[in-house]
C-alpha positions as CSV (number, residue, x, y, z in Angstrom):
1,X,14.3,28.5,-13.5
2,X,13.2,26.4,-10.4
3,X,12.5,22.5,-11.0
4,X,10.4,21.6,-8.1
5,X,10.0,17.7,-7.7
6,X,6.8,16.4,-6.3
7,X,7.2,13.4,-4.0
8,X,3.7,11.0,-3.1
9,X,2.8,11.1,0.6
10,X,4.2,8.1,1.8
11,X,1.4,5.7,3.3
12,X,3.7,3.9,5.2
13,X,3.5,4.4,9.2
14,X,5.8,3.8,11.8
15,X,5.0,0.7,14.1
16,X,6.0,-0.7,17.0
17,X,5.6,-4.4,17.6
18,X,6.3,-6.3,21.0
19,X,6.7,-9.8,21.3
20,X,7.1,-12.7,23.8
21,X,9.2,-15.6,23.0
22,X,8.8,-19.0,25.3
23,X,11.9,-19.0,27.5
24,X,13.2,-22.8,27.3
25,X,13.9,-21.5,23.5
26,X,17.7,-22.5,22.3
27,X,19.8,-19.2,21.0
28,X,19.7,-20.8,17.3
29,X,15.8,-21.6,17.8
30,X,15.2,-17.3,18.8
31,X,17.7,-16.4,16.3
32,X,15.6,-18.5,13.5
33,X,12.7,-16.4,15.0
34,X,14.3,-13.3,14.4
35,X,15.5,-14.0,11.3
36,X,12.3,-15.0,9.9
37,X,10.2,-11.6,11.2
38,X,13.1,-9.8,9.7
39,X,12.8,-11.4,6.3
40,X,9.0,-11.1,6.3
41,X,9.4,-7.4,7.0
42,X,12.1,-6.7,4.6
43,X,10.5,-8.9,1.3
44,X,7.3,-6.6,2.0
45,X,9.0,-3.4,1.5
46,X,9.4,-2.0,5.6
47,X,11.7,0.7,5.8
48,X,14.0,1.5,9.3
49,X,14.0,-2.0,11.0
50,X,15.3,-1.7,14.4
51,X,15.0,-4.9,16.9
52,X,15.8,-5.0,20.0
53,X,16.2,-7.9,22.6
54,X,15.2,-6.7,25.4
55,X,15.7,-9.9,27.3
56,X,14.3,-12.5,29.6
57,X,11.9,-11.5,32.4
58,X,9.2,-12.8,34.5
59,X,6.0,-11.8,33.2
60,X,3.2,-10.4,35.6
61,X,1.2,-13.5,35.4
62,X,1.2,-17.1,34.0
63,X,0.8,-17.4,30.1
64,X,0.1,-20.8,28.8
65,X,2.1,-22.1,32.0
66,X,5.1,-20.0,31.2
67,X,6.3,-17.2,34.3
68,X,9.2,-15.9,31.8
69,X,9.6,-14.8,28.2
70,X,12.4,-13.4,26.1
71,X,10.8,-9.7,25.0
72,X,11.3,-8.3,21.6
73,X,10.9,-5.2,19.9
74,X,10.4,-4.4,16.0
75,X,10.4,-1.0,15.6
76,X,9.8,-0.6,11.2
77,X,7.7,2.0,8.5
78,X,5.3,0.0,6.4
79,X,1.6,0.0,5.3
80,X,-1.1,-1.6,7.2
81,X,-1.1,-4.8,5.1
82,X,2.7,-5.7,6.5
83,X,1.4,-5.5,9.9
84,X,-1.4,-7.9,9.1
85,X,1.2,-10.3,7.6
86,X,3.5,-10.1,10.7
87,X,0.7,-10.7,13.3
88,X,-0.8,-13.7,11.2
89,X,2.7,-15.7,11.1
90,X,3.2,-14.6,14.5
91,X,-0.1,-16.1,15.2
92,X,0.7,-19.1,13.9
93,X,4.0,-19.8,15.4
94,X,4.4,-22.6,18.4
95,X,7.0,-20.3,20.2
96,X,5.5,-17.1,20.7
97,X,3.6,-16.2,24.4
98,X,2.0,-13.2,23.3
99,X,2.3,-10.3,20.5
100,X,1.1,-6.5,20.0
101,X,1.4,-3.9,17.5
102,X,1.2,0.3,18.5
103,X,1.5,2.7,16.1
104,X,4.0,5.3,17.0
């Protein structure tokens, strides 16, 4: 006999979400950043959290006075609902240039 186990499709989608951190940041003020996105994503069930600093670079124009910014990536599986959380308390923060989520 053959048990055949039937699994739910998963309605969590693989995202990709860039972000600009203001460059005059300290290392413990972007690591707080981090750390906070990370906790967010984790406490709301994301699955396959990779970040990646890419580093500071000049942007191709001025935002809110700023030529550089530190670039981030967050790529993570999740439902819709996460990516609305992430974007509002990246919204909110004082230290972030500019933010975008793909779906990959």
């Amino acid at each position: 006999m053959q048990i055949i186990t039937l699994q739910k499709p998963s309605k969590q989608i693989t995202y990709r979400t860039t972000y600009i951190l203001k460059p005059n940041l300290t290392e413990e003020e972007i690591t707080k950043e981090v750390e906070d996105y990370q906790k967010l994503l984790l406490d709301n069930a994301a699955e396959d959290i990779i970040i990646e600093n890419t580093g500071k670079c000049r942007l191709a124009y001025f935002i809110n006075k700023q030529s550089d910014g530190i670039y981030f990536q967050i790529t993570y599986r999740g439902t819709n609902n996460l990516v609305n959380l992430l974007q509002r308390k990246m919204r909110l923060s004082t230290n972030m240039l500019r933010y975008q989520t793909f779906k990959i």
